[in-house]
C-alpha positions as CSV (number, residue, x, y, z in Angstrom):
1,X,0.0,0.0,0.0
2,X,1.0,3.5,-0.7
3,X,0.2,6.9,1.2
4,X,-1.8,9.0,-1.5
5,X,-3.9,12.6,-0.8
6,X,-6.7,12.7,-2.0
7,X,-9.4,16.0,-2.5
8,X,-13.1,14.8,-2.2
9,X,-14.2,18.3,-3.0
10,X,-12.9,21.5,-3.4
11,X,-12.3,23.9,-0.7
12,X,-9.8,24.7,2.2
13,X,-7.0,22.7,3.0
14,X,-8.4,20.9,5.4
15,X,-10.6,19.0,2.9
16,X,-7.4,17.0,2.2
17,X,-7.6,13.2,2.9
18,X,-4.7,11.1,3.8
19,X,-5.2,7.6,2.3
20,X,-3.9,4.4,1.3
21,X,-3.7,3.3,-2.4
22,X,-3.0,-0.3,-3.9
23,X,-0.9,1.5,-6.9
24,X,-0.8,-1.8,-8.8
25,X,1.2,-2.6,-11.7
26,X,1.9,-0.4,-15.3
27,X,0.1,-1.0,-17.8
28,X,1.0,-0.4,-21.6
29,X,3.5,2.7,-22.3
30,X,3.1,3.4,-18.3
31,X,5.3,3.4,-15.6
32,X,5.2,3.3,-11.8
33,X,7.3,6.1,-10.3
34,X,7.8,6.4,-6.3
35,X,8.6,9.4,-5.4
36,X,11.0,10.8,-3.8
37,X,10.2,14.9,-4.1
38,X,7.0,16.3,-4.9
39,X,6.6,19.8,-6.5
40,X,4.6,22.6,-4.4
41,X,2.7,25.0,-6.6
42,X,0.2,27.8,-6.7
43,X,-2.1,26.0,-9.4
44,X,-2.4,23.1,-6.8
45,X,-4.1,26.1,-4.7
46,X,-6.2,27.1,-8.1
47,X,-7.3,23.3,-8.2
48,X,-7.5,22.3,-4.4
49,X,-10.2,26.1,-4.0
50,X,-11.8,25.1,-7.1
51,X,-10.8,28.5,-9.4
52,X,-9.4,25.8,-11.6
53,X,-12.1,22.9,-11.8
54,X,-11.0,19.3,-11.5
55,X,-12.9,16.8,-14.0
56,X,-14.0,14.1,-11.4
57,X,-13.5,13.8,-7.4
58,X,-12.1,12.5,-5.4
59,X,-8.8,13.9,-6.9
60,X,-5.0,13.4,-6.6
61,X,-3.5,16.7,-7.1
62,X,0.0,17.5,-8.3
63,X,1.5,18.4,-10.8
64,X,5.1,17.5,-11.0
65,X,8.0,15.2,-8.8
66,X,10.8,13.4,-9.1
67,X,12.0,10.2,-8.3
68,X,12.8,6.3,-9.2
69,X,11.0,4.0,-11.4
70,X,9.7,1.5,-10.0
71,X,8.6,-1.1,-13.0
72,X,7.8,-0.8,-16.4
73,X,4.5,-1.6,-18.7
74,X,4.9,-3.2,-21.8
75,X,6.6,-1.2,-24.8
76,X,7.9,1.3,-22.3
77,X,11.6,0.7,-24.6
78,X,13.6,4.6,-23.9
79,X,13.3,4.3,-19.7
80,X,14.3,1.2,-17.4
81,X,14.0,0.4,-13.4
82,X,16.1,2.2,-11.8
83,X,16.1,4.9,-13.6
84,X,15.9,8.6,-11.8
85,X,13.3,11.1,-13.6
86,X,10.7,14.0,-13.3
87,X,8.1,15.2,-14.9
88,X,5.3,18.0,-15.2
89,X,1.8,18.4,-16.7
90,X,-1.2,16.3,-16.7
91,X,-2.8,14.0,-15.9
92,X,-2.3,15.3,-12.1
93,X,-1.7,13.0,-9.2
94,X,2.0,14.2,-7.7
95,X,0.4,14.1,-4.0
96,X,1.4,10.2,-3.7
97,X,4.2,8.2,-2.5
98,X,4.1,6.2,-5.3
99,X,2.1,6.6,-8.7
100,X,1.2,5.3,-12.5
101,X,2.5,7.8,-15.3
102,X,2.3,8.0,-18.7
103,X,5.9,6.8,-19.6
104,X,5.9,9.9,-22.5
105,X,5.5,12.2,-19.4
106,X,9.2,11.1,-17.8
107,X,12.4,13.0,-18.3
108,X,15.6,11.3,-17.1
109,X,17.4,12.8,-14.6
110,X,21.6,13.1,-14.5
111,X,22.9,12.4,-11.3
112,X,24.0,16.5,-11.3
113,X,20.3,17.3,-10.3
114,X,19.3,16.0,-6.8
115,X,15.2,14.8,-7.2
116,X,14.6,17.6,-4.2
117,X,16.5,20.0,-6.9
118,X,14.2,18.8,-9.9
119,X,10.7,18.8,-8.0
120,X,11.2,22.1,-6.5
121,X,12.6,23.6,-10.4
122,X,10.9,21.8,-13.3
123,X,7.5,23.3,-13.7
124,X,8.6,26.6,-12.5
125,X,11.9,26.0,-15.0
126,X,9.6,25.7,-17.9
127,X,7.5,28.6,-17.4
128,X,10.2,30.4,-16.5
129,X,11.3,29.2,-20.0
130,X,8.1,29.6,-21.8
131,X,8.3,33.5,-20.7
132,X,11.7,34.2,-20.9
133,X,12.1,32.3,-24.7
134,X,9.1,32.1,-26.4
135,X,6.5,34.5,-25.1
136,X,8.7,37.5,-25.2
137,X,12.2,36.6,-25.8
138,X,15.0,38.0,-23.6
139,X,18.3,38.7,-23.8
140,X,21.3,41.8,-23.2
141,X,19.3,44.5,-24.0
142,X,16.0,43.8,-22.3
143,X,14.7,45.6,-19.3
144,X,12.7,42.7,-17.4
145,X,10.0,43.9,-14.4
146,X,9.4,41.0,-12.1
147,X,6.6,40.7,-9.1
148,X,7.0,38.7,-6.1
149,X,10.9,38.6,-7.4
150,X,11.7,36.4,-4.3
151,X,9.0,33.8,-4.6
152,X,8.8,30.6,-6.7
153,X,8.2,31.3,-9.7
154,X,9.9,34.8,-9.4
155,X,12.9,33.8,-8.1
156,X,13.1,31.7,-11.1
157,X,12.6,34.0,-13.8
158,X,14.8,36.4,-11.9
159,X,18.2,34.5,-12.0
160,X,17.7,32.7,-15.7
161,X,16.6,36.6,-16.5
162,X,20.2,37.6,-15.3
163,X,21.8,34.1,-16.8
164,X,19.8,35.4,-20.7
165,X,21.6,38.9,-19.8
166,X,18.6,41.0,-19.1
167,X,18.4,43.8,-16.7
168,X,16.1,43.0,-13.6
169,X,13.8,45.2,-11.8
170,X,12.3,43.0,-9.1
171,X,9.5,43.7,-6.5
172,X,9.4,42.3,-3.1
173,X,6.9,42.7,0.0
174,X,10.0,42.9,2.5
175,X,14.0,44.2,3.3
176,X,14.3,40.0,3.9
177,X,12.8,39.3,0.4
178,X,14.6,42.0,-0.5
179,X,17.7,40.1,-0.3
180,X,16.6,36.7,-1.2
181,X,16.0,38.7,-4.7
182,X,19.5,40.7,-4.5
183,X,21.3,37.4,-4.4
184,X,19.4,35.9,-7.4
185,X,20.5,38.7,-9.2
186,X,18.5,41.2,-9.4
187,X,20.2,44.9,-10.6
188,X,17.6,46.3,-8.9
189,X,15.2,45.2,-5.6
190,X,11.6,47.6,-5.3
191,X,10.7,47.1,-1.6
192,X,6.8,47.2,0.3
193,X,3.3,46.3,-1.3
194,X,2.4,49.6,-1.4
195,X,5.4,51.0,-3.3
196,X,4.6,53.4,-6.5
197,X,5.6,50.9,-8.5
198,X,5.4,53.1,-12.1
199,X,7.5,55.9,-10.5
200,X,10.1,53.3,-9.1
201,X,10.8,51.9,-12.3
202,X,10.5,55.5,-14.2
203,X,13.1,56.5,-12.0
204,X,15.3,53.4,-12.8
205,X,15.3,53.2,-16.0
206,X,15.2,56.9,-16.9
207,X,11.7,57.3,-17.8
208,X,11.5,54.9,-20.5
209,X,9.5,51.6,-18.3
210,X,10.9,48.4,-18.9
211,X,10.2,46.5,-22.1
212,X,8.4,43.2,-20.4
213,X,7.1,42.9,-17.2
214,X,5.8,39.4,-15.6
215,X,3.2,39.5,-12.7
216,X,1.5,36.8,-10.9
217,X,-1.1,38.8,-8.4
218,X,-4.1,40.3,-10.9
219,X,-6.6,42.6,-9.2
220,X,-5.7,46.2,-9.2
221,X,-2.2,45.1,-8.8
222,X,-1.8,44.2,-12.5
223,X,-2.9,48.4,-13.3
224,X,-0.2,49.3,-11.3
225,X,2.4,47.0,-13.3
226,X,0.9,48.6,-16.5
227,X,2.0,51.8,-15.8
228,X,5.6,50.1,-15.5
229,X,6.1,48.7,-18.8
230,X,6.9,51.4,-21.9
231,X,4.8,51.9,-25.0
232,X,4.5,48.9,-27.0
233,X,6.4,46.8,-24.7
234,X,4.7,43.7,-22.8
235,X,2.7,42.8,-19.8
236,X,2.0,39.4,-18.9
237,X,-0.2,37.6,-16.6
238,X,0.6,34.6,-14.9
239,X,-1.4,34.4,-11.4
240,X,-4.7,35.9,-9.9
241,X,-3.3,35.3,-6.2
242,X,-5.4,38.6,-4.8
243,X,-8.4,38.3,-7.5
244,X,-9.3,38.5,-11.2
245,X,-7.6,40.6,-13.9
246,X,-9.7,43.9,-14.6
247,X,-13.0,43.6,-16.8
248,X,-11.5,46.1,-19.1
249,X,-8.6,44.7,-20.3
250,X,-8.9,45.5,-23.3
251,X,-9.3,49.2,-22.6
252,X,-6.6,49.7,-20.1
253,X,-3.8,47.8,-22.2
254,X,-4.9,50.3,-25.6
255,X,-3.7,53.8,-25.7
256,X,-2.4,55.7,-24.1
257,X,-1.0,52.8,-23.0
258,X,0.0,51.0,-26.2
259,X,1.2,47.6,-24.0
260,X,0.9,44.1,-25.5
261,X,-0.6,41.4,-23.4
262,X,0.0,37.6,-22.7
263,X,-1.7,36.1,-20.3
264,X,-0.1,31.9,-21.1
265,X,-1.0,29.1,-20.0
266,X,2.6,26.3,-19.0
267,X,0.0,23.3,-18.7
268,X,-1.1,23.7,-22.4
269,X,2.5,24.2,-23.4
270,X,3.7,20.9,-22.3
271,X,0.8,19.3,-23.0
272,X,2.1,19.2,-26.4
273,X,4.6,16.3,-26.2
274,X,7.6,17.3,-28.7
275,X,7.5,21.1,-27.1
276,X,7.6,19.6,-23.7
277,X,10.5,17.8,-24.0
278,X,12.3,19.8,-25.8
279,X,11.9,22.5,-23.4
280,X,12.4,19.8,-20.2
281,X,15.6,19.2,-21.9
282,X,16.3,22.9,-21.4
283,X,15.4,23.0,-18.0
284,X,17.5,19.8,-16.9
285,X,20.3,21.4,-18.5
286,X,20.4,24.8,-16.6
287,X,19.5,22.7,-13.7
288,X,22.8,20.6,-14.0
289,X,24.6,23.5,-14.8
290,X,23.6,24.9,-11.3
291,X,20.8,27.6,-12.6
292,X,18.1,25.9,-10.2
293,X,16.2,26.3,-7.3
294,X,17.2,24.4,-4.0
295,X,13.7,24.1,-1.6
296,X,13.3,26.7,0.5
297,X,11.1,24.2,2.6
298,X,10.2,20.9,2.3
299,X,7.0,19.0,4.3
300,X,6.4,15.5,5.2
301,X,3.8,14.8,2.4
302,X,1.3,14.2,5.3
303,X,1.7,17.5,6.2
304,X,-0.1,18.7,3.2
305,X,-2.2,20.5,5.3
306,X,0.4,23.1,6.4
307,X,2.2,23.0,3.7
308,X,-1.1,24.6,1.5
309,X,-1.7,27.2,4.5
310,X,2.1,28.3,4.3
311,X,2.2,28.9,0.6
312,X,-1.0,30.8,0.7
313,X,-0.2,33.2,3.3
314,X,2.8,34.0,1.3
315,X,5.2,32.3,4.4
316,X,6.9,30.7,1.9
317,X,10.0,31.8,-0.2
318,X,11.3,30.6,-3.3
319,X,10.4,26.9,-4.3
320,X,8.5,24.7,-1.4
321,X,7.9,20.7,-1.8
322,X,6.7,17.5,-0.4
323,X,8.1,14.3,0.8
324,X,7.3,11.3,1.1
């Protein structure tokens, strides 16, 4: 038997169930994985509240982790037992000691990238990619804004921001974030939610605004960030954390703003197979080459509980995970 979490409904934290599951064995192209990291993220808070609907409950969230295979299904042929790998993307079911995965879903790991390394890095690597390459592509000449600069996500697009040579204009709710953020990279640290955030980056970048800016709060906040980038440059969405973008989008991002805006989605970029594992192969590659994230906190994976309340207060820095 295998510890598994399981969500019979959506809701607070404490809806989470701690089960056993008779995993079984793989079937065809499948594997069984048991894990040995497990990947905390703020979409698991999207699908655990319900903003992001499940098809069916109960439910396993989860959405990435790392660890050993276990056994193989028939015509599994590139992987063997033994083997160490992550993965990201659907279908969910990360919150489990051990689990079933579609084999196609698996990306080996080299013994430079610890599986604590790989579960805390991977999904946020290939945002951070997704952004940083293919949504607006960065490199020595960009000026880059970016909320929440110390936390998961933004810690990540910080430092591969600085490793693609863009200057980096973080934001930060704290002096201690401040230098979480100042060690990732970035040229310059904006400190305290209630910050003029235009004027700040006017100031730093001689009144021209910064040609993309990422932010992962929504509500009112994403107005403010507006105001940051310059005319025809790009905002983009990834996180409603303190409510829903503005009903008029479309209006606020026109003129006299002039601001292109992307509001992407990571799960439908890897759910195409080819695109995900070329740009896994990415990730795993800065990852070995040191350009990762180490957890900032890791919970026994029966603590689920706590570990949910912690990321959603904002307690949490950098990238949090779970372990079995």
């Amino acid at each position: 038997m295998s510890t598994v979490i399981t969500l019979h409904q959506p809701g607070p934290a404490e809806n989470f169930r701690i089960e056993d599951q008779d995993v079984g064995e793989p079937g065809s192209d499948t594997i069984r994985v048991r894990h040995e990291a497990i990947g905390l993220n703020y979409a698991d808070i999207y699908q655990r509240s319900g903003l992001y609907p499940l098809p069916a409950y109960p439910a396993v969230l989860g959405l990435e982790a790392a660890g050993v295979i276990e056994a193989i299904g028939e015509g599994v042929t590139e992987l063997q037992v033994g083997d160490r790998i992550a993965y990201v993307g659907a279908p969910t079911g990360a919150y489990a000691a051990t689990r079933l995965l579609p084999a196609e879903r698996a990306i080996r790991l080299p013994s430079a990238v610890s599986s604590k390394t790989a579960a805390a890095s991977m999904l946020k690597g290939l945002t951070a990619y997704m952004l940083l390459k293919d949504v607006y592509p960065v490199g020595d000449n960009t000026v880059m804004f970016v909320q929440t600069a110390a936390g998961g996500l933004g810690s990540m697009l910080t430092r591969w921001g600085k490793h693609f040579g863009a200057t980096v204009i973080g934001a930060v709710s704290s002096p201690e974030k401040a230098q979480i953020a100042k060690r990732l990279g970035a040229d310059h640290v904006i400190v305290g939610r209630d910050t003029d955030l235009a004027a700040e980056v006017h100031r730093l970048t001689d009144g021209k605004g910064v040609d993309v800016a990422y932010e992962g709060l929504a509500g009112l906040n994403f107005l403010r960030v507006l105001d940051c980038v310059r005319p025809f440059g790009m905002a983009v969405n990834v996180g409603q954390i303190t409510g829903p973008l503005p009903d008029n989008l479309a209006a606020e991002v026109a003129a006299p703003r002039s601001v292109a805006f992307a509001r992407p989605s990571v799960m439908f970029y890897v759910s195409d197979l080819a695109r995900y594992r070329r740009a896994a192969d990415r990730v795993v590659h800065h990852l070995a080459a040191g350009i990762g994230s180490e957890p900032s906190a890791d919970y026994r994976l029966e603590n689920v509980i706590t570990a949910h309340r912690d990321l959603e207060a904002g307690r949490t820095t950098g990238s949090a995970i779970l372990v079995p």
